[in-house]
N, C-alpha and C positions, 0 to 999 in steps of 0.2 A: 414472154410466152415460152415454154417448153418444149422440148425437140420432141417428135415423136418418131421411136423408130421401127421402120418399117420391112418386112420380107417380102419378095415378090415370089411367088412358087404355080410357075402356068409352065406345060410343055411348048408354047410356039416362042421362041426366043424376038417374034417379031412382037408381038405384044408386050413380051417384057421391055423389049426398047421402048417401045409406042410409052407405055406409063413411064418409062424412067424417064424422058423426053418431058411429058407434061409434071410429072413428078420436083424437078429438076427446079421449076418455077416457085415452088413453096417453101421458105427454108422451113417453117415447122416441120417438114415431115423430111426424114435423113432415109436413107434406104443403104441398110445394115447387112444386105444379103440377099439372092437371087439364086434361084436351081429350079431344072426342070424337073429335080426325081425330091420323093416323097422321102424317103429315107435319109437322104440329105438335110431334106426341112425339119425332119424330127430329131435331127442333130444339133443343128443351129437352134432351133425350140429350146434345146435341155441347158446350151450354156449363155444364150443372149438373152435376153428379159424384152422381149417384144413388145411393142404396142398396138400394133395391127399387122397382121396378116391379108393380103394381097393373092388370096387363093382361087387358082383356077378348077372348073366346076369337072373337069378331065386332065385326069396328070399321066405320066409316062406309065408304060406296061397297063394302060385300061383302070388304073386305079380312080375310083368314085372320088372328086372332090369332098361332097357332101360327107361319104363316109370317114374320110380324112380329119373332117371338120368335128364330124360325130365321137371319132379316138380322140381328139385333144380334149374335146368336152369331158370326156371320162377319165382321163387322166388328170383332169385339173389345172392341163397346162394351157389354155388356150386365150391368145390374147383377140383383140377386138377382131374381126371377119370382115373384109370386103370380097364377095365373089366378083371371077371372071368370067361370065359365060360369052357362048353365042347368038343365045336368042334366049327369047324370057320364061322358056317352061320350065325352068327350076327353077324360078324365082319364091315361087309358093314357101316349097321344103326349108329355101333358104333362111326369110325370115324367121320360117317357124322357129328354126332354131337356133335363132337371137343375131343373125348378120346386119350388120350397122348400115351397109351397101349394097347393091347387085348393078353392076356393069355388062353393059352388051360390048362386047369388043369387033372392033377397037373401040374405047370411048374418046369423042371429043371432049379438048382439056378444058371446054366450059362445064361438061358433063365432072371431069374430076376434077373438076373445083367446088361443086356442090358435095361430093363423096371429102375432101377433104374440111370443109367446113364439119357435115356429121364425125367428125375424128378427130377436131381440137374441142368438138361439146364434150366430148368425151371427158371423164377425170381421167386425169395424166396418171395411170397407175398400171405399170408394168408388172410381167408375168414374174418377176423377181419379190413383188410388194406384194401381190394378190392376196395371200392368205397371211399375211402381218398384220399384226396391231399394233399400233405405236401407243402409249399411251401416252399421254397429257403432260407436261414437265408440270411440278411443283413446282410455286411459286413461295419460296423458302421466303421473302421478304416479307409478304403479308401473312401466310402463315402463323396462326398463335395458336395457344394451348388456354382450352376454358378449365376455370379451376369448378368444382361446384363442393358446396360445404352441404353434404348429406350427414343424417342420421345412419344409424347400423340398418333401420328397417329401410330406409327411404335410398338407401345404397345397393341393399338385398333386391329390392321390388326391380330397381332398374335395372340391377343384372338378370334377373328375370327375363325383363320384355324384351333387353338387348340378343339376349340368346334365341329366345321365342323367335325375334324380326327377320337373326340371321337364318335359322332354319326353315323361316317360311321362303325367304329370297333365294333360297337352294332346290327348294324344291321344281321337279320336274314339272313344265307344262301339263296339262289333262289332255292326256290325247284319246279319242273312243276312237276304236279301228273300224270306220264306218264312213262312208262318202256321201254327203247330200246332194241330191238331184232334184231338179222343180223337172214335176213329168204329168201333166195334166194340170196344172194349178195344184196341186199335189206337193209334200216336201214329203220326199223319201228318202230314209238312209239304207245304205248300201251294203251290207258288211262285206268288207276287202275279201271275206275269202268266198264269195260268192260270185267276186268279180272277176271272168273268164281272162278278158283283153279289152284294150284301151286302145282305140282306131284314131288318126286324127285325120280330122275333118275342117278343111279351111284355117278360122282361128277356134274352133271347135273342137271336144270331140265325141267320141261314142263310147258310153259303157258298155260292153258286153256282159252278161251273166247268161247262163245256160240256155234262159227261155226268152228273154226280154235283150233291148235294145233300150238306152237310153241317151235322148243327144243331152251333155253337158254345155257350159258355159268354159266350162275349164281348156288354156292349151298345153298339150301334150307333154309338153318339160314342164310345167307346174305338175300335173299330176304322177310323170318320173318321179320328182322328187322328194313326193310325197308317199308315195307307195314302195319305192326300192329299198326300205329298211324293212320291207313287210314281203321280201319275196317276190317282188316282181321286176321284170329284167325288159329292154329296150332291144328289143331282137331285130327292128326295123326302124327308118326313121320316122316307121306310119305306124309301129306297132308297138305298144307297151304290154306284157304277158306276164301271169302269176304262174308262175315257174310249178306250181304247186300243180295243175290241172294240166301238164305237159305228161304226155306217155308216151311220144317218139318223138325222133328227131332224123329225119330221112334224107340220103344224100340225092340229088337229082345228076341230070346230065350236065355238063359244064362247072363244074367244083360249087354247086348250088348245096341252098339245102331248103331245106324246110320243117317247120314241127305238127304235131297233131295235137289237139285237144281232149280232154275225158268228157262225157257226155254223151247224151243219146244221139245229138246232132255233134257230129266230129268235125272240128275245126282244124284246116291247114292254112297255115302263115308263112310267106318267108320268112326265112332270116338272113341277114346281110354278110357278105363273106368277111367284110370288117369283124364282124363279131361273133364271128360264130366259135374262135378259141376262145375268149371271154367268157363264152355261155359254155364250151366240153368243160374249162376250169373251172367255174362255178358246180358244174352238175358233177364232178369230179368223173368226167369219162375220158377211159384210158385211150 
């Protein structure tokens, strides 16, 4: 079995004992590193190949666990999530976006030992391998070369269909810029650039378009992912927005912000202070 290793990142240092304590009992899981400050953790992130992170749902200076968790997602650095909360009203947010665990703290270590069973199902595949492909070794032994005894024409035609196969297997999927919704027994598609904002609800979410609401099937990071090559940006961890139908972006009281929508009926959304450089960099404002 494979060591998995672990970071712990919660401000009460009594927790962090409390896990390394029950921790301590597993050898799959190695524990590679501890801190109460966020900036510290996104150090350790950039040079250790993590396998799980041990994140608390409030870290030092007021920092949002979840938004924390939301920057690694976008960065591409982020290894498997167990959150630490105090009680279960983040739990919702957390799942949503894709956490393996959620812990009430302190937990009893029968409780993580179920959070570590979900963490060896896991493929052993650290933040160093994420986006590698290894491919397949040749098997140079059995390996052989087929000879085939063609004619000039019957040599010509197969260079044909070979070339033909290769450019079909190159070619781009059909993508139509358009979202199906079932909205009455109805299949409706949606064209993206009529879609205001993207609300998530439960495992749900909500299409918005200027006039209409539509509840989806879809949750919230399937339709990021499908829409952020088309203009639209993740301004909250409830909010996916078509950048295109943005016409301000207004600062509030406490280093808040918020945006407004185009339309007869004007839309205000937060935005998260995680991300609101992410979005003046995109929107190129000075």
């Amino acid at each position: 079995m494979s060591t998995r290793k672990a970071l712990l990142l919660h401000e009460d240092p009594k927790i962090r004992q409390t896990l390394r304590d029950h921790l301590r009992h597993f050898e799959a899981i190695r524990i590679l590193g501890e801190t109460p400050s966020a900036e510290e953790a996104r150090e350790l992130l950039r040079y250790i190949p993590y396998d799980v992170l041990f994140l608390g749902t409030r870290l030092e200076d007021g920092i949002d666990g979840l938004d924390f968790a939301d920057d690694l997602h976008m960065l591409g650095a982020c290894p498997a999530i167990v959150f630490l909360a105090g009680d279960e009203t983040q739990a919702y947010p957390a799942f949503e976006m894709g956490a393996i665990d959620y812990l009430i703290c302190p937990p009893p270590r029968e409780r993580v030992a179920r959070t570590v069973d979900r963490i060896l199902a896991l493929a052993p595949q650290s933040a160093e391998s994420r986006d590698k492909v290894v491919p397949e070794p040749l098997d140079t032994q059995e390996a052989e070369t087929l000879h085939l005894d063609l004619g000039e024409d019957e040599e010509e035609r197969l260079i044909r269909a070979l070339r033909q196969a290769w450019a079909l297997s190159r070619e781009a999927p059909l993508e139509i810029e358009k979202l199906p919704v079932n909205h009455d027994g109805r299949h409706l598609l949606i064209p993206y650039t009529r879609i205001v904002f993207v609300e998530a609800y439960e495992d749900y979410s909500f299409v918005h378009t200027a006039q209409e609401r539509y509840l989806t099937s879809y949750r919230l990071k399937t339709l990021e992912d499908r829409l952020q090559p088309h203009g639209f940006f993740r301004v909250h961890r409830k909010y996916l927005v078509n950048l295109d139908m943005v016409t301000e972006i207004a600062s509030l009281p406490g280093s808040n912000f918020m945006l407004r929508t185009a339309g007869k009926k004007r839309i205000e959304l937060p935005i998260s202070r995680r991300r609101i450089s992410r979005l003046k960099e995109i929107l190129q404002m000075v």
